[in-house]
C-alpha positions as CSV (number, residue, x, y, z in Angstrom):
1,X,85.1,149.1,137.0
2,X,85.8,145.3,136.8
3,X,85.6,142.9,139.4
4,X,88.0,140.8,140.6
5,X,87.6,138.0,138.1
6,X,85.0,139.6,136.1
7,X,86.4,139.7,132.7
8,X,84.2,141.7,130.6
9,X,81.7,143.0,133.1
10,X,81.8,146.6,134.2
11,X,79.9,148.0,137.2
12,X,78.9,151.5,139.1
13,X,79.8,150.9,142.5
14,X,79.2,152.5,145.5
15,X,81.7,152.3,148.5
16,X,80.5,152.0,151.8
17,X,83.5,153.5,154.3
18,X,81.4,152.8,157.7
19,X,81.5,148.7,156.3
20,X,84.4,148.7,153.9
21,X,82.7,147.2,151.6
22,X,80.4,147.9,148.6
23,X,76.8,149.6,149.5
24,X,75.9,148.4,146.0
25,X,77.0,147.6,142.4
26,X,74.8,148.2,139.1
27,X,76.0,145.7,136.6
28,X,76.7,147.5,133.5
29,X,74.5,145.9,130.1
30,X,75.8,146.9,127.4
31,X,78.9,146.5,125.2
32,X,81.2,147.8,127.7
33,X,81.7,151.3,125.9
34,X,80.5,154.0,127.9
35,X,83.3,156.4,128.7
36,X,81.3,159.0,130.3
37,X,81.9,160.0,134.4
38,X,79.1,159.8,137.1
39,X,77.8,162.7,138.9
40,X,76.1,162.4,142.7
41,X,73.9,165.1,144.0
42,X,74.0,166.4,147.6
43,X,70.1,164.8,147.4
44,X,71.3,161.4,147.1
45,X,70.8,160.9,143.1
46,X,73.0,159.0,140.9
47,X,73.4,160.0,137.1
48,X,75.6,158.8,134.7
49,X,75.4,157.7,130.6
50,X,75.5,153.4,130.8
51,X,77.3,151.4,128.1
52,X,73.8,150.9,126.5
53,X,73.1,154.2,125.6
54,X,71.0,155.0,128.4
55,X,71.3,158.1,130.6
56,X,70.7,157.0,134.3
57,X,69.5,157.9,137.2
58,X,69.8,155.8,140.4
59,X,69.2,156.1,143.9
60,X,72.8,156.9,145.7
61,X,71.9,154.8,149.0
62,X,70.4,151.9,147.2
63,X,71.2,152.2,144.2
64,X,67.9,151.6,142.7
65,X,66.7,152.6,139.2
66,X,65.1,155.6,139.6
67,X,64.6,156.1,135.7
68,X,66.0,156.2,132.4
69,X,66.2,157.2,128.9
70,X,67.5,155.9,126.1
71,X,69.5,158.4,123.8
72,X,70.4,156.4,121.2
73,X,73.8,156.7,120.8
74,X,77.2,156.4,123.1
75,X,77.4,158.9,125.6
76,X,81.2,160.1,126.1
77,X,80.1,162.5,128.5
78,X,79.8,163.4,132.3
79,X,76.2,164.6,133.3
80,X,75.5,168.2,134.9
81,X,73.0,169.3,137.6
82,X,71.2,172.7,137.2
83,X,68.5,174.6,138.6
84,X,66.3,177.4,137.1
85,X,63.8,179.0,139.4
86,X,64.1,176.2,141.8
87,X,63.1,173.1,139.4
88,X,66.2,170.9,139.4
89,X,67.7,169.6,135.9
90,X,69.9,166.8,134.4
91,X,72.0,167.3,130.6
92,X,73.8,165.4,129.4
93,X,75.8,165.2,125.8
94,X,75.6,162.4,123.5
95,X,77.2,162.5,119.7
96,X,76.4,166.1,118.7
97,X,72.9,166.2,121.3
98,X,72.7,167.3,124.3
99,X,69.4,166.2,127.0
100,X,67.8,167.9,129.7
101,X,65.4,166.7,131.5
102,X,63.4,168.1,134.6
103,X,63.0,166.2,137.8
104,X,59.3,165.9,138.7
């Protein structure tokens, strides 16, 4: 999403509706491409595929970099959240991949 004014940059935001205002922003690097969604978890986590080919994950109340992986290629996709014998896990698909990774 694009600022007012902000030709060019693109940003994850995160609303605040006690304050009405923005809780953060995450300032979006790369060549303003990334047409995948954002997924939040009922833990607070933030994951999404940035414009740089990176698959995030941020803190929801700070947003804070919490870590990251570059796949190498555009990621068109929305991430997913699952759990197997009570490990979580993030996927997401990029080109003709798809990554999962395992929370620690």
């Amino acid at each position: 999403m694009q600022g007012v004014g902000e030709t060019g940059k693109e940003y994850i935001n995160a609303f605040d509706l006690r304050t009405l205002d923005f809780a953060w922003r995450d300032l979006q690097i790369g060549l303003n491409k990334g047409w995948g969604g954002v997924m939040s978890t009922g833990t607070g986590l933030v994951a999404y595929g940035d414009d740089a080919q990176n698959f995030v994950i941020l803190n929801g109340y700070t947003g804070k970099l919490l870590w990251h992986f570059n796949v190498g290629q555009l990621i068109r996709a929305s991430p997913m959240s699952y759990a197997i014998n009570g490990k979580q896990y993030f996927a997401i698909a990029a080109g003709s991949d798809v990554f999962s990774f395992a929370l620690p």
